[in-house]
C-alpha positions in Angstrom: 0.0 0.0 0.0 0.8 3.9 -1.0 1.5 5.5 2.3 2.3 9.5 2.5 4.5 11.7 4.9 4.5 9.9 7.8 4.8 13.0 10.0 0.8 13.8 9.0 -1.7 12.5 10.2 -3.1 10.4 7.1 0.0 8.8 6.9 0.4 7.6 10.3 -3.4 6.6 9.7 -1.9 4.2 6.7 0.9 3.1 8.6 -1.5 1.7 11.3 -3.4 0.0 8.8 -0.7 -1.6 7.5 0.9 -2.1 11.0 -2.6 -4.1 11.8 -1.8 -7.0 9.9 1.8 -7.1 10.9 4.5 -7.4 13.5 7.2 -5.4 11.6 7.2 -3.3 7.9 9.9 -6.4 6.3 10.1 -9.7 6.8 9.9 -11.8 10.3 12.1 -10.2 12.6 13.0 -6.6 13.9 15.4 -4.8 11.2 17.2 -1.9 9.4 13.9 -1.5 7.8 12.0 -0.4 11.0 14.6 1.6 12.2 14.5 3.7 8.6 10.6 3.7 9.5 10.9 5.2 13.0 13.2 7.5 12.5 10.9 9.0 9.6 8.6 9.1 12.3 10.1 11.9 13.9 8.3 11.1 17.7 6.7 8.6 19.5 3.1 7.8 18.0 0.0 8.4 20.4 -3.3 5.8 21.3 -4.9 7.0 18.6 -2.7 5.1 16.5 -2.4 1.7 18.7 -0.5 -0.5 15.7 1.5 2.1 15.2 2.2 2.9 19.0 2.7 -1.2 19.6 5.4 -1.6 16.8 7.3 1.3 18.0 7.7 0.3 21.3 8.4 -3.2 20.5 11.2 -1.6 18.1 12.5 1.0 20.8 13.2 -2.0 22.8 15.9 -3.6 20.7 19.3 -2.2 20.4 19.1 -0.4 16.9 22.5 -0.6 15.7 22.7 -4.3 16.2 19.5 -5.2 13.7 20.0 -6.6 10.6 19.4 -5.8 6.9 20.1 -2.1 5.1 18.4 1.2 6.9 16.1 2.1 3.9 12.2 2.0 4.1 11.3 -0.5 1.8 9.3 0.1 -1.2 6.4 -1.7 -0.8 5.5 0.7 1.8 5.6 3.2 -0.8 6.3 6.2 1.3 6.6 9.6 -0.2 4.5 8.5 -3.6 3.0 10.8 -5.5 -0.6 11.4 -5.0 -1.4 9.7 -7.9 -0.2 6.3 -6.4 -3.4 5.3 -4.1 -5.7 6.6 -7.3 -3.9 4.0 -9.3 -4.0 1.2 -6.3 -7.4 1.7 -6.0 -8.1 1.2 -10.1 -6.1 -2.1 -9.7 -8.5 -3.3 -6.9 -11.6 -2.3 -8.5 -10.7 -4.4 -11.5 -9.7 -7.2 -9.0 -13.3 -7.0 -7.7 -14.9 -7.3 -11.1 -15.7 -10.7 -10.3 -18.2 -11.5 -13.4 -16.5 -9.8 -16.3 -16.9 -6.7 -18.4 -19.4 -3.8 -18.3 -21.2 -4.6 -21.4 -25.3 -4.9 -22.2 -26.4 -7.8 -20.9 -29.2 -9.9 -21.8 -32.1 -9.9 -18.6 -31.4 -13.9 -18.1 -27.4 -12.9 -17.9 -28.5 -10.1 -15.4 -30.6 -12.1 -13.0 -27.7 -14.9 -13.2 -25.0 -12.0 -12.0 -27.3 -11.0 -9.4 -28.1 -14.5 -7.4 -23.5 -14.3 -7.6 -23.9 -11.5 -6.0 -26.2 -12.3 -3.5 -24.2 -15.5 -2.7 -20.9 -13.9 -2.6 -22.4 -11.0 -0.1 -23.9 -13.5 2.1 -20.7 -15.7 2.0 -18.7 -13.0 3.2 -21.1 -12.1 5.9 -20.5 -15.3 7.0 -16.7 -15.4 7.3 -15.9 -15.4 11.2 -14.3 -11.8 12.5 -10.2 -12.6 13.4 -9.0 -11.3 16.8 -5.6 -9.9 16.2 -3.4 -11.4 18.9 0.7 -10.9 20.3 2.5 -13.3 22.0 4.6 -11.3 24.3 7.7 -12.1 26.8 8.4 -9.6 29.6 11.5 -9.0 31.3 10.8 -7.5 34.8 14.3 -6.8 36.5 14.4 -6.3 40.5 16.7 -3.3 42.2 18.4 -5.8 43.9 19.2 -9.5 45.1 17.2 -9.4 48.3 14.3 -8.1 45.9 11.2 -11.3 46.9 10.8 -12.5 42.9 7.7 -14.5 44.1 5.9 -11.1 45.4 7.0 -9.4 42.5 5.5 -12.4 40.2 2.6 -12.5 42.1 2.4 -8.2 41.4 2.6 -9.3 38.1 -0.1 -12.1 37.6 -2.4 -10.0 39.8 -3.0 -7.3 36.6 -5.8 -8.2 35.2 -7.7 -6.6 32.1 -10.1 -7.7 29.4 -8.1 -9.2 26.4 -4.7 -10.3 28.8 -3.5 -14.0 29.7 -0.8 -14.6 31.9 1.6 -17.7 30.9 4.5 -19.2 32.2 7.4 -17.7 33.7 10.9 -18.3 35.2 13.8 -16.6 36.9 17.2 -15.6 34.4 20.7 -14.8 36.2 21.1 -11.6 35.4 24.9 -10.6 37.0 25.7 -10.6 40.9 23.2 -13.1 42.2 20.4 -11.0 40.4 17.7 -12.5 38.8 14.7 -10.8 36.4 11.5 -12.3 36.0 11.1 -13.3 32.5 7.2 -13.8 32.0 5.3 -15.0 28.8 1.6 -13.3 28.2 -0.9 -13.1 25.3 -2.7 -10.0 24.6 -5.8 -9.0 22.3 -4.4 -6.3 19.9 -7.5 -3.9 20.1 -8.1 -4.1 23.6 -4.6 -4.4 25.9 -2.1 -1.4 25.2 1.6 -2.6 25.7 2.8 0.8 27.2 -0.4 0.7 29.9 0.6 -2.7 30.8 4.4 -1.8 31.1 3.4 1.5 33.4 1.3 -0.7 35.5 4.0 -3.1 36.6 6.1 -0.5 36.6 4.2 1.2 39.3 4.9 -1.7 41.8 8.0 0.5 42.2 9.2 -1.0 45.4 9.8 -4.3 43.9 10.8 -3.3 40.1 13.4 -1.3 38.9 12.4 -1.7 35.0 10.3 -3.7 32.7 11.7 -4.5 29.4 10.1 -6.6 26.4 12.0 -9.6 25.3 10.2 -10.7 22.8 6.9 -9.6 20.8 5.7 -11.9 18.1 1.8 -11.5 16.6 -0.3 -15.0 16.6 
């Protein structure tokens, strides 16, 4: 898809559309390719753009110089196109929706017969179950200190609870000095759990934690 200057408000619009559907803008993994993307951004994207808002903190999270690949925005996000772009994009899909052939007379038989594959199609479609966009994610919660209680500060954790969020399993990593962090595993709905609330909100158990990090984030 054609998206414009992503410093606007239409085209961060596009990029959350085609952020919906995806867990980065190339490929399988965090690359060059996102950081090019986020640092056309320019800032940190807002709630009102929640794909957007989820990739970039997910990106933010790795250490950008280490990622792979060439820092370029690839074409296929078609960023900066000129406005005729989407006009063409939009010509290629209507013809891809002309499902029953060309615009000419037809005959009332060959009319009726294009109507009932209408009707069919439209009711088939109705029918199609609605897909609830899902991430995998793994938290790392790190402690300020070795004498830190990693069973209150997992039970903290597992006590959040919000429409949309699962807990999973979990397990303690050495981290340096007899230090452990509590690496936890939890599935979100998309539309409903923001990453950033969820972060703040162990966060605040600010006795316990010292910082909450995320160690992996993979869409299901």
């Amino acid at each position: 898809m054609a998206i414009g200057d992503l410093k606007t408000p239409k085209g961060l619009k596009d990029l959350d559309t085609f952020l919906s559907e995806r867990s980065y803008v190339e490929g399988w993994q965090a690359s060059q390719a996102d950081v090019a993307v986020l640092e056309a951004l320019g800032q940190a994207p807002t709630a009102s753009n929640p794909h957007v808002l989820r990739w970039y903190t997910h990106i933010k999270s790795h250490e950008l110089s280490k990622l792979p690949g060439a820092k370029k925005i690839p074409a296929s996000l078609g960023v900066g196109a000129p406005a005729s772009a989407p006009a063409a994009a939009k010509a290629e899909d209507d013809d891809d929706l002309d499902l029953f052939g060309s615009d000419e007379e037809e005959d009332p038989e060959a009319a009726k017969i294009k109507e009932e594959r209408l009707k069919a199609y439209a009711e088939k479609k109705s029918k199609k179950p609605v897909l609830i966009a899902k991430s995998s994610i793994v938290l790392d919660v790190k402690p300020w200190d070795d004498e830190t209680n990693m069973k209150e500060i997992e039970d903290k954790v597992r006590s959040i609870e919000m429409d949309g969020l699962v807990w999973g399993a979990s397990k303690l990593v050495p981290v340096c000095h007899g230090i452990n962090k509590l690496q936890i595993m939890c599935v979100v709905e998309d539309d409903k759990v923001s990453v950033d609330l969820l972060t703040e909100m162990i966060q605040d158990f600010e006795d316990h934690v010292q910082s909450v990090d995320i160690a992996a984030f993979n869409k299901i």
